[in-house]
N, C-alpha and C positions, 0 to 999 in steps of 0.2 A: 485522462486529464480533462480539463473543463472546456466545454461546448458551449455555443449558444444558447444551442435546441436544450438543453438540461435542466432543467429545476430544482432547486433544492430551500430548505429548510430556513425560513428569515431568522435572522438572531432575536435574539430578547432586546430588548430596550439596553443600549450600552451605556446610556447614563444611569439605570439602576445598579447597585452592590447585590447582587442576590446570592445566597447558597450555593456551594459549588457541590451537582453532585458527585458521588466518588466513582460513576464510570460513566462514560460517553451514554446518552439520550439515542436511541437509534427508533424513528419514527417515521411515520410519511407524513410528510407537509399538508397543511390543511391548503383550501384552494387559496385563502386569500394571504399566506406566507410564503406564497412562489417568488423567485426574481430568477432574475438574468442570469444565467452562469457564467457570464463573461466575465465577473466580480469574485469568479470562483465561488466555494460555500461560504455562503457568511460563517462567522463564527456566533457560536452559544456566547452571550457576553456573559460570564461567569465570573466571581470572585474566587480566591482560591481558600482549599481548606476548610470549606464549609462556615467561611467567615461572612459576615454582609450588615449591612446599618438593622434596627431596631425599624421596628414598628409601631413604637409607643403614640398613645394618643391620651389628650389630658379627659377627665370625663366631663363628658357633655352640660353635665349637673353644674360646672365651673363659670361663673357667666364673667364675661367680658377678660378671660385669662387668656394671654400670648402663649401661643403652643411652643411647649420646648421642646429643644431639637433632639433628636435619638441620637445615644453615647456613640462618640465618633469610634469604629472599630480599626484599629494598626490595619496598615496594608503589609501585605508578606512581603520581607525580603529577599529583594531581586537585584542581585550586584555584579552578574555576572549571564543578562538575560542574551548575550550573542556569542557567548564562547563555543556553546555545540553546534550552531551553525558556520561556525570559521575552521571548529575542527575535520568537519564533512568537507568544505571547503579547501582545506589542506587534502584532506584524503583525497576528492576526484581530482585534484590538480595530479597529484603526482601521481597516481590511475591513467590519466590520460596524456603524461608524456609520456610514460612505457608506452602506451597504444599509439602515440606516434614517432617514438622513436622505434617499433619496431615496424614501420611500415617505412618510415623513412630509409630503411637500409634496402629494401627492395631495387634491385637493378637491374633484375632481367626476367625473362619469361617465369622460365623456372622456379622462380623466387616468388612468383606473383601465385602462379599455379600452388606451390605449396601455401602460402599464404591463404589463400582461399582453401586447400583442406583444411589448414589448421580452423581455422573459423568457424566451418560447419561441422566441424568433430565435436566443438567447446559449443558451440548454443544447442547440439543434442546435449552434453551434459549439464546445461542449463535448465534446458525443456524437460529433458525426456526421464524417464525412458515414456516415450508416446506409446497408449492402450492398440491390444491387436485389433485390429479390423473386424466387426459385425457387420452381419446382414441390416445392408441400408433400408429394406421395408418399406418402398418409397411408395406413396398414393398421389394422384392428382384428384384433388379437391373439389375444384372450378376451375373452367376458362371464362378469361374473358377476351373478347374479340374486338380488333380495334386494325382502323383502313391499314397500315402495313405489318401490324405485330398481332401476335396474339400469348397472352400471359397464363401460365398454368400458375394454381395456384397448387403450390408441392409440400408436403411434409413427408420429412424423413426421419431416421433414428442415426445419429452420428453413436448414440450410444444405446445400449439394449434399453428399452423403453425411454429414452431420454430425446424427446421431438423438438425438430431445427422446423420453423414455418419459412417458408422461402417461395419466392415468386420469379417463373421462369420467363425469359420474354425472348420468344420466338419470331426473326423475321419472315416476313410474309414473300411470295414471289419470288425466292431465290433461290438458288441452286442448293443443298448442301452435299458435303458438311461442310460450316460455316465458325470462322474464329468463335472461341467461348471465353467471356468474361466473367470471371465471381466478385461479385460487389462486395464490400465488407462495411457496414454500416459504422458511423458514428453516434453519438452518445442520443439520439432521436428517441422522445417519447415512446413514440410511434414505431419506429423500428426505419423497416424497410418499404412503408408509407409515407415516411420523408419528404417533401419539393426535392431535394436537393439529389435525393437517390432516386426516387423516380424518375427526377428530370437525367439524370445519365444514363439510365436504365434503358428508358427510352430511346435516347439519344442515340447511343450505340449498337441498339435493336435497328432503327432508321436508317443507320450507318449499314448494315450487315454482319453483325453479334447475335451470338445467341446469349444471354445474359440471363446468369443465375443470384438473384440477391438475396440474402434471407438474413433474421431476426437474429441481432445479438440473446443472448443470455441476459434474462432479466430487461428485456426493454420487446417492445411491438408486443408481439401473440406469444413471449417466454419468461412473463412474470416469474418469479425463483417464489415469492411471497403475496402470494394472492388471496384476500380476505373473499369472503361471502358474495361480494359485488364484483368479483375479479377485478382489483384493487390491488396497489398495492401495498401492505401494509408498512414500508420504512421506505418508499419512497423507488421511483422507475429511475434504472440506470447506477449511475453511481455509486447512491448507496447501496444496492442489492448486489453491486460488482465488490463493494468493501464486506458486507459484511459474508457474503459466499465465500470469497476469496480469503479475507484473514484468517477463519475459521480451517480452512485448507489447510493451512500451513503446519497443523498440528500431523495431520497425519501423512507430509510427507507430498504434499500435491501441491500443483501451484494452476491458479487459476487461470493464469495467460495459455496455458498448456490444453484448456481445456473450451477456451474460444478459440486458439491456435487449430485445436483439433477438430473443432464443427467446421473451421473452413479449408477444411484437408478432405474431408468427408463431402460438402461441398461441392471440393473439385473433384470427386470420387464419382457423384452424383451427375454432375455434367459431364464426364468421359461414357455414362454410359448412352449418352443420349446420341443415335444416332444421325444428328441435325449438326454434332461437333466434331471440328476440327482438331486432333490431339496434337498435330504440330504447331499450333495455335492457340494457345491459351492463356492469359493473361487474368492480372487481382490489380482491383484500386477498390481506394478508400481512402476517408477523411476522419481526421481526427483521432479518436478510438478504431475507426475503420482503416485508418493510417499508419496507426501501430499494426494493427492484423497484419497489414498487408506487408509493411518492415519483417514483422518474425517471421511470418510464413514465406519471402525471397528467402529465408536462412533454413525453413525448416520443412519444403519441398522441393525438390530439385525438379517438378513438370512443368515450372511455367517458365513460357518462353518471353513473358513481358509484366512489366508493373509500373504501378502508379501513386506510387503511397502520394496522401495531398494533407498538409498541414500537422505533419509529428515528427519528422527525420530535423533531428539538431544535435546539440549533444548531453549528456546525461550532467555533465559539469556546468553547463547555461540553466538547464532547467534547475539545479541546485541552488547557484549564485543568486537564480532568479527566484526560489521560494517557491517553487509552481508546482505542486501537489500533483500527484498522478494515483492513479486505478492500479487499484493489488495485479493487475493484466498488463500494466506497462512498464512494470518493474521485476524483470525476471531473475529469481533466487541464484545469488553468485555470481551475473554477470559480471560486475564491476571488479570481483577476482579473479575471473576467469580472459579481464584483457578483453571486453568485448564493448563495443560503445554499440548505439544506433546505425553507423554505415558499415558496419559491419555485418550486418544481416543484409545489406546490398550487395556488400562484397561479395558473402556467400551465391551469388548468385551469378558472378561476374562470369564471363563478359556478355551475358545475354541483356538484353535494353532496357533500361529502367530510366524513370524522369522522376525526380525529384520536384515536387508541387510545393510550394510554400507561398508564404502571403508576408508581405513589407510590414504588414502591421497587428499581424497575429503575438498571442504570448509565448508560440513555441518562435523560439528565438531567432529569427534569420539568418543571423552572425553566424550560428551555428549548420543553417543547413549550408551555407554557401562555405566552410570551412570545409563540411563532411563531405562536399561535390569537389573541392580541391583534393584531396586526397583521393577522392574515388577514380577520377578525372585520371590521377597518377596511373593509379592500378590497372584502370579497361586501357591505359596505353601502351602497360606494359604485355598488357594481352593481348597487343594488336588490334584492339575493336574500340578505342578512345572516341569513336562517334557514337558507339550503346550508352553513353551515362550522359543525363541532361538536367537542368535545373530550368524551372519557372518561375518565379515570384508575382503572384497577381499585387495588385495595388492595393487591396482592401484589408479587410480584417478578417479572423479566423471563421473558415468556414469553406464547403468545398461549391463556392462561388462560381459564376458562368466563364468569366475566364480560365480559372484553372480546369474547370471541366473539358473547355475546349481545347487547351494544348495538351490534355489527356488524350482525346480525339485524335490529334495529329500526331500524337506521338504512337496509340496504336495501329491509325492507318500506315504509318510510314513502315511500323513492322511485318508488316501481314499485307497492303496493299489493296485491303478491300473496296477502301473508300479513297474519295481526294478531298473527302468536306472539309471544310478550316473552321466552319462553327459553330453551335448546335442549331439544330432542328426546335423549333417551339412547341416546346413539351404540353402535354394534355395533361396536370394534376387529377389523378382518380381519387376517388373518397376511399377513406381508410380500409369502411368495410367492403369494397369492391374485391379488393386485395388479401383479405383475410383468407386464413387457408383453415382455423380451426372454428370448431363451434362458437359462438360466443365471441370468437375472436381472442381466446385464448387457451393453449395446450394445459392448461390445470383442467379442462371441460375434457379433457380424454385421461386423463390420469398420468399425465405423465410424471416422471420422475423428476426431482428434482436435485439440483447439489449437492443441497444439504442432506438429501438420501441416500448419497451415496458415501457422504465424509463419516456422516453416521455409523453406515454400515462396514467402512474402514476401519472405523476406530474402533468398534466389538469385536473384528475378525485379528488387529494387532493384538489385541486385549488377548486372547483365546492364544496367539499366538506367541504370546512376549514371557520369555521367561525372566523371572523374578530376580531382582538383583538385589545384594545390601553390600555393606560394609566398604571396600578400596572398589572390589568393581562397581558398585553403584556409585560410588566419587569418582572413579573416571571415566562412568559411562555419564556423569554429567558434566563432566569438564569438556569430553569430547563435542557433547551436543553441543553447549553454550561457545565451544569455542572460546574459552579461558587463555588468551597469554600469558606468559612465563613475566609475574614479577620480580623486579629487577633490584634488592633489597629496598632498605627502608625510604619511604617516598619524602622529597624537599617539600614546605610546606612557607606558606607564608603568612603574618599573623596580621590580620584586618585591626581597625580602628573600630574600638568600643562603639555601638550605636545604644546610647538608654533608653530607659521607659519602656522595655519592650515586657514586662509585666511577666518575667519568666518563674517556675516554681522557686528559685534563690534568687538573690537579689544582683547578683554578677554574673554574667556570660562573659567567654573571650572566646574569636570568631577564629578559624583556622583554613586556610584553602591548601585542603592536602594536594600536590599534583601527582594525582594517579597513571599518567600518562602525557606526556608533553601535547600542550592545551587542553588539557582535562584537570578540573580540580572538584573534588570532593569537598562539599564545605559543611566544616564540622563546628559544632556548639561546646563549650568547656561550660558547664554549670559550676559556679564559683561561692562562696559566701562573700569575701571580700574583692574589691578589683584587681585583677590580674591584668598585665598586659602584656606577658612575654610568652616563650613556650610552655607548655604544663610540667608541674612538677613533676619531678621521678617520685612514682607510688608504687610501691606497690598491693595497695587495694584494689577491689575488684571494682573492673568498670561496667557500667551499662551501655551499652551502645542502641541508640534509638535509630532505626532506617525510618525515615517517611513515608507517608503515602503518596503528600503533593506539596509541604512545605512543614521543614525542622523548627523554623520559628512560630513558624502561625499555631503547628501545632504543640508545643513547647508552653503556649498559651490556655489552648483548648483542650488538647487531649488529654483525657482523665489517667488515661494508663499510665502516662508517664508520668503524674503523681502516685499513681498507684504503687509502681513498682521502686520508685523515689523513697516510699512510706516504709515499703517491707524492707529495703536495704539501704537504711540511714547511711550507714558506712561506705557505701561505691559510692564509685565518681560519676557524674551523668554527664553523657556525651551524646550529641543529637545530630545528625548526618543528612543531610541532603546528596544524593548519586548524582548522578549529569542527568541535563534537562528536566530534576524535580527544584521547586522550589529556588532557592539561589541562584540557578541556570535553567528557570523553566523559559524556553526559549519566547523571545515576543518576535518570531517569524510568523508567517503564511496568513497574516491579515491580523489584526486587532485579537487579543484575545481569543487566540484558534484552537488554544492549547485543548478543548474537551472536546473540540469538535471531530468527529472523525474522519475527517480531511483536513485537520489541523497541524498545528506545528508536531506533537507528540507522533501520532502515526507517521509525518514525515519522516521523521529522524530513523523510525522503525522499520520503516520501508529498506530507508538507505542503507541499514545494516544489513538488511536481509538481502541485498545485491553485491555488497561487501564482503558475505561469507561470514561477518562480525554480529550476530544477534546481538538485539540492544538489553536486554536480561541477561547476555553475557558480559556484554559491558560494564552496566551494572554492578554486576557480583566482582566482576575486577575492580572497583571502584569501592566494594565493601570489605573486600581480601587486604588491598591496602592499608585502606583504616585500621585494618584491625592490625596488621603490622605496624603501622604506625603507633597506635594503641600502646604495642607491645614494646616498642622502643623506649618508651617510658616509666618501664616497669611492670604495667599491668600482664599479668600472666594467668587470669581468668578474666574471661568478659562473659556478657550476659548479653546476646541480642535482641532486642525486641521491636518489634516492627509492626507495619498496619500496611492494608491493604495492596496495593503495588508494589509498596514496598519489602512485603511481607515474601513474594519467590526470589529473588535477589539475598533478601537475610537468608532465607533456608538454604540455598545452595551454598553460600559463604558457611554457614555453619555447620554443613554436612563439611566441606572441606577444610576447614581451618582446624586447629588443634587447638587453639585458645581458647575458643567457644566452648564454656561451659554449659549452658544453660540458652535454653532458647524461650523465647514468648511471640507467640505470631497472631494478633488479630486481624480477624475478618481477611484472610488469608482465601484465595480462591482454593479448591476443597480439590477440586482434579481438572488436568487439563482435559481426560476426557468427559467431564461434565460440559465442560463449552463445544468441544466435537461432537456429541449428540444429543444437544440441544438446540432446537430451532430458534431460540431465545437467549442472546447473553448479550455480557456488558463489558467486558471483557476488554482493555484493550490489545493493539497487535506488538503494544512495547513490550508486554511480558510474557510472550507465545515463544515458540523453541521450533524453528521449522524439524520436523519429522521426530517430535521427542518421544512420540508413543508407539515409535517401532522399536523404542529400547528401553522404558522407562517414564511412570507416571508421579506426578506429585503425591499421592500416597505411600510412594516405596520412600518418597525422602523425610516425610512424614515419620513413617514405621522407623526408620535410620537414628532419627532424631529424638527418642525417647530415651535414649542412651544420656543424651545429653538434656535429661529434664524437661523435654518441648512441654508448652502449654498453650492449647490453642483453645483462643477464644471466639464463638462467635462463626465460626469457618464460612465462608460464602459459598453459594453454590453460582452458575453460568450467570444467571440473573440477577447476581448482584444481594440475595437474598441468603437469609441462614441457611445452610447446609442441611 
């Protein structure tokens, strides 16, 4: 989620109308487009559809003539821009009273004990299964020497050629072995050169720590995308955490799992140092560092202490609240698997945890002082109700000098090393004192990176995957998408004519199928004359158009659907917007967020994928109906034609439906494993399949699909470009 310390991407000018392109801009910020993260990412201010005013200019030759103005362009129809966010909304509400109605029946030890296996059994199958353990290869780089610490500067290998840069800081004069803490950074340029983490680093060094911090993935010395200048080419933090991570999801891997795992290694790395105390060992962190330090209470059982500071609330506030989070903070199936945020505390119970939070942070208060009631329940029923604590500093997000310092007292009171109440005045070092690699970045030693690895997954499934067509290939994609069972033909309700809207026939009549209680599919009746009730019974064949980003806008613009309108005078043309395109393309997570990629779209995407519900599964439920719907009216061939986004959503629907005679899919992305190994796509994560190419690629449905006529136009490749 969003940090101070973060940069990202300024929008376009919001008062212009500009071309919308047809997949998320994934770039690094130039210097003078930086702001505040605290604003979140801004958004691309884009119009939708590829729609936007004129550029007409009268010529110059014209003396003393008043410029006319450029022909005003329709804005797309949007009548329904908060229904997927009230749907989600619905979902974690009733998410999270299972999650506390099943903690509410807790009554005794026993209950509390089994409670806590159950938890840490379900975020392994969240996380895991976690990679086996390699040789950590660890070097020290540099010391640096300073009157009570002294700092190795370390790089390890959490993964076979895959280097963690981390800076150890060794108290001076002391006895050991000595408590060991692992720092887990938040979303910091810089990494683990931070004020914020040096100043605790420190601190806790002063105190009697030996403290191990090192470089998230993709930020300080582990750029994932490092141009010529060690650079990063789409921008430090964030976006290198979206676009590593969504790209994961194809084969099966989830990127929390794999920042989870450098700080497991980590603490692998400081057990062996014979300076640390193994009955003594504690994680804090802020923010992104905050989250680590949540999943890893749930997904190590060594540490005897923690300090997550500014993430622990709950998954239903950050939703309500629109607050976008990192592919790392969103772990696949949580949300059906019964798992919230204090949950990964729980897993930890009854050893000491303090929950850090801040009154005026966006991770929501409400919520952590909710998650501490609950918790509060459970270490009492363990008999240790003094191990779980809450802080709330005064300020705003960030891991501030108060919350640092009731960090301090809450690991002295564990461990007893110290009695300080609060900090020591930290000595900021310059970046490159701290550096552990050449250059100050692990691309200058070759290491490997993410994307090398998802890569090389996705060739070794490929090699691996046996070939599927016909019902097994339909229910090896139903499995994936996670298809629920429709429930006959779907109630629908018939909208008030909107004119003018300049469609191929002179009459439209609007229709909101509901695909799903708060879910409607809204569909276009192309008419000669005005209609204003249900469609007639025909039985002519229909065309069904899926969108790429709005039924009407393109209904206007897009040639195909004249095209295929020309070749079959005689069908009915029917034009569809799914959930969250077009009709419901959500106006959540800031102003026109929708292209952005931390926008309202990949939010929605996210949420599915902790739901268990992929939203390309959703989708094709929302296109299956239709075409029921379709058929309750007579139609017993359709023909679906579709464009880009919209284009895997139809072909899935088409491999499964029986009515679907005939398919047409422009600028269709060509294979999902063309986005898994390419270091370049455009891709978003609305129409990705967590793990679909351990069973099956968009070419086998492809291949499937010529049975029923497919004709593909134009096919895209990762980048958005012809096939």
């Amino acid at each position: 989620m969003v940090q101070a310390d973060r940069n990202v991407r300024a929008p376009i000018d919001s008062r212009l109308k500009v071309p919308a392109r047809d997949y998320p801009i994934w770039e690094a910020p130039r210097e003078s487009e930086k702001i505040s993260r605290r604003n979140l990412i801004k958004t691309l201010a884009v119009g939708a559809c590829g729609l936007g005013f004129g550029h007409g200019w009268l010529s110059s030759g014209l003396l003393a003539a008043e410029p006319v103005p450029p022909p005003r362009l329709l804005d797309p129809l949007n009548r329904f821009p908060r229904m997927v966010q009230e749907y989600f909304v619905e979902r974690l509400r009733k998410f999270e009273q299972a999650n506390h109605r099943a903690k509410a029946i807790l009554r005794t030890k026993a209950d509390a004990d089994a409670y806590v296996r159950l938890v840490r059994e379900r975020i392994l199958e969240s996380f895991g299964p976690l990679p086996a353990r390699t040789p950590l290869n660890p070097r020290v780089t540099g010391i640096v020497d300073r009157d009570a610490y002294t700092i190795e500067n370390v790089i390890f290998e959490s993964r076979p050629n895959f280097f963690v840069t981390a800076n150890l800081y060794i108290p001076k004069g002391r006895e050991f072995p000595l408590p060991g803490i692992v720092g887990s950074c938040g979303h910091s340029d810089n990494g683990k050169a931070s004020e914020p983490y040096q100043s605790f680093a420190q601190g806790l060094a002063r105190m009697g720590y030996v403290v191990l911090i090192f470089d998230p993935i993709g930020q300080g010395e582990r750029l994932q995308y490092a141009d010529a200048n060690l650079k990063s080419r789409i921008g430090v933090g964030v976006r290198e955490h979206l676009y590593a991570g969504n790209q994961q999801f194809l084969t099966g891997e989830f990127f929390g799992t794999w920042r989870a795992w450098d700080g497991i290694r980590a603490l692998d790395y400081l057990l062996t140092r014979p300076e640390v105390d193994p009955k003594h060992v504690g994680i804090t962190g802020n923010s992104g560092g905050g989250t680590m330090t949540t999943w890893l209470c749930g997904l190590d059982d060594r540490w005897t202490m923690a300090a997550p500071s500014c993430f622990v609330t709950t998954f239903r506030r950050n939703l309500e609240n629109e607050l976008p989070a990192d592919t790392e903070q969103c772990p696949p199936r949580v949300l059906a698997l019964g798992l919230d945020h204090e949950d990964f505390i729980a897993a930890m119970a009854p050893r000491p945890v303090i929950l850090l939070g801040k009154e005026r942070d966006f991770f929501d208060i409400r919520g952590t002082e909710e998650a501490f009631g609950r918790l509060k329940k459970l270490y009492k029923l363990l008999g240790k109700e003094e191990n779980i604590a809450m802080f709330a500093g005064p300020t705003a997000h960030g891991y501030s000098q108060e919350n640092r310092e009731a960090m301090y007292r809450w690991f002295n009171r564990a461990t007893g090393i110290s009695d300080a109440q609060t900090e020591p005045a930290p000595v900021i070092e310059k970046d490159a004192m701290l550096q552990c690699a050449p250059n100050g970045q692990v691309a200058s030693l070759n290491s490997r990176t993410v994307f090398s690895f998802t890569r090389e997954q996705s060739r070794m499934l490929a090699r691996e995957r046996r070939a599927l067509s016909g019902d097994e290939l339909a229910d090896a994609v139903k499995k994936a998408i996670k298809l629920p069972k429709r429930k006959g033909v779907p109630e629908f309700r018939i909208l008030r004519n909107v004119s003018g809207r300049k469609y191929p026939q002179p009459q439209a009549t609007a229709y909101a199928v509901e695909t799903e209680p708060g879910i409607q599919a809204l569909v276009y009746r192309l008419n000669t004359d005005r209609h204003d009730s249900r469609p007639s019974q025909s039985q002519a064949r229909a065309i069904l158009y899926i969108s790429h980003h709005s039924a009407d806008a393109e209904l206007r613009e897009e040639p195909l659907i004249r095209d295929v309108m020309t070749a079959e005078p005689a069908s009915v043309l029917y034009a569809c917007d799914v959930r969250g395109i077009g009709e419901s393309r959500p106006d959540t997570c800031g102003a026109n967020s929708f292209l952005n990629p931390y926008g309202s779209d990949y939010f929605y995407a996210i949420h599915s994928m902790m739901l268990d519900r992929p939203y390309v599964g959703q989708k094709t439920h929302d296109v299956l109906s239709v075409v029921d719907w379709l058929g309750s009216f007579g139609h017993r061939e359709i023909h679906v034609v579709a464009k880009g986004w919209g284009a895997v959503p139809a072909a899935f629907a088409a491999l499964i439906s029986e009515i679907v005679t005939q398919v047409t899919l422009k600028h269709a992305l060509a294979a999902y494993s063309d986005v898994a190994e390419s270091e370049t796509y455009q891709w978003p994560l609305s129409i990705f399949v967590p793990g679909v190419l351990k069973s099956f690629d968009l070419p086998d449905c492809y291949r499937a699909l010529k049975r029923k006529n497919l004709r593909q136009l134009s096919p895209h490749d990762a980048a958005g470009g012809v096939a």
